[in-house]
N, CA and C of each residue as an Amber inpcrd file, in Angstrom:
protein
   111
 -30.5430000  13.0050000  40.7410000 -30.5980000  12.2260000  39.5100000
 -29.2560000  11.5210000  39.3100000 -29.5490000  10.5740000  39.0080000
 -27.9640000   9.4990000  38.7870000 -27.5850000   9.9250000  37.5650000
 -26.3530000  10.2280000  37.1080000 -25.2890000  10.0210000  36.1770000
 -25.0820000   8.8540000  35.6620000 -25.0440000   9.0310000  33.9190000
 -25.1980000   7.4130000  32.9690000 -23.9270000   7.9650000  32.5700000
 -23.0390000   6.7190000  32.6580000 -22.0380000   7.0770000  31.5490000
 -21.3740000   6.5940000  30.6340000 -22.6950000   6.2610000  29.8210000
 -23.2110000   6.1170000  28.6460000 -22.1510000   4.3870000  28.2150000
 -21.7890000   3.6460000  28.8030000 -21.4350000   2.4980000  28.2080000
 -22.0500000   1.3900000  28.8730000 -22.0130000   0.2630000  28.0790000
 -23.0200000  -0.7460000  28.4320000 -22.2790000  -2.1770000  29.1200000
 -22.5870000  -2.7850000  29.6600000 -22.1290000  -4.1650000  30.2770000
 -21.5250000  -5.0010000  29.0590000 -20.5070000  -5.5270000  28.9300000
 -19.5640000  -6.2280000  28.1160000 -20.7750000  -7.9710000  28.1450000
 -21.5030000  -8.0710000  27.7740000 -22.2630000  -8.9530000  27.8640000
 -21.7190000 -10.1380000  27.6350000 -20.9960000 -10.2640000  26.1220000
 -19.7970000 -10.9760000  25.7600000 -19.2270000 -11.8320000  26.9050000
 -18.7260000 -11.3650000  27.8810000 -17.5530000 -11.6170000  28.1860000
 -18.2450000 -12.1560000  29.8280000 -19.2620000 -11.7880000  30.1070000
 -20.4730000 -11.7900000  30.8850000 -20.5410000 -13.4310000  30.7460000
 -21.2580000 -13.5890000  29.5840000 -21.5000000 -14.9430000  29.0090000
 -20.9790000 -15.7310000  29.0030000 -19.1930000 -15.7880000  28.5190000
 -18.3590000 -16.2090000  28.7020000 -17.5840000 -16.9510000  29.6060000
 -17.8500000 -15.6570000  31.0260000 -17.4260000 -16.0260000  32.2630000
 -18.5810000 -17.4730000  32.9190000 -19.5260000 -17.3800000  32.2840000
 -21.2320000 -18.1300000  32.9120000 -20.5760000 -19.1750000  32.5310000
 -20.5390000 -19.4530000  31.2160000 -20.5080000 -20.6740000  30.4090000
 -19.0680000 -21.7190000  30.8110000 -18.0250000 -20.5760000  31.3010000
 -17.1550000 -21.3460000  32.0470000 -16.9980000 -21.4980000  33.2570000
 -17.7270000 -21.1470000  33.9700000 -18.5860000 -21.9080000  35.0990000
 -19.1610000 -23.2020000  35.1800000 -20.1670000 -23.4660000  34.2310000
 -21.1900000 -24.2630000  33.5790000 -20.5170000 -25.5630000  33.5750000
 -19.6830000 -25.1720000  32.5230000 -19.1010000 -26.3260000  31.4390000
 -17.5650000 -25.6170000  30.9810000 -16.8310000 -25.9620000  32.1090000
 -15.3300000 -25.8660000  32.2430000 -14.4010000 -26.6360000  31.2600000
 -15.3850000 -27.9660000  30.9630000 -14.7960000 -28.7370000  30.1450000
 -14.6330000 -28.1850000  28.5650000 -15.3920000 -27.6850000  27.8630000
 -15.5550000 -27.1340000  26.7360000 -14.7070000 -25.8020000  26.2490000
 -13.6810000 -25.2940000  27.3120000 -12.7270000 -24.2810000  27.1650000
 -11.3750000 -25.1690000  27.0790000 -10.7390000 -25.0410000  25.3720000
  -9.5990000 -25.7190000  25.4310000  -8.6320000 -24.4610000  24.6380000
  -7.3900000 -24.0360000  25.7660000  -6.6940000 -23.0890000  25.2530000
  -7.4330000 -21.7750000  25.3120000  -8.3800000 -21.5490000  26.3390000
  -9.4050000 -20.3480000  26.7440000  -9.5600000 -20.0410000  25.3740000
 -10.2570000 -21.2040000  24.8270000 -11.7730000 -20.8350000  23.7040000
 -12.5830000 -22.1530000  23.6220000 -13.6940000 -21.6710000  23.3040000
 -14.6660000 -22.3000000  23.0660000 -15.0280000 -23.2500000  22.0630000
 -14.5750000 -25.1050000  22.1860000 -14.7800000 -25.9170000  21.4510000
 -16.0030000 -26.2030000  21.1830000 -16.8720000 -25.6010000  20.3700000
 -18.2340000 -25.7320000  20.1330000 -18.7550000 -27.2740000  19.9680000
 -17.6620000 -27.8250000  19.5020000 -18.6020000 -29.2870000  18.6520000
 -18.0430000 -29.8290000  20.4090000 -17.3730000 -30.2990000  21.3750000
 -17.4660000 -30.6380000  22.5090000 -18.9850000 -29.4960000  23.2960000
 -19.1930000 -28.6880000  22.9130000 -20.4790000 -28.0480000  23.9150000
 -21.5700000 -28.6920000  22.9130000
């Protein structure tokens, strides 16, 4: 039986990493200029 240990994937930051992939342009000062996305 596998061992859980008990914390979950930082999804956040998951997302984060995607979206600045995506659309590199829209990270000014590593954050997220919403009205440019």
């Amino acid at each position: 039986m596998e061992k859980l240990d008990g914390t979950s994937m930082n999804l956040v930051q998951k997302n984060i990493k995607k979206l600045k992939e995506i659309f590199p342009e829209i990270f000014i000062e590593g954050r997220i200029d919403f009205e440019l996305l």
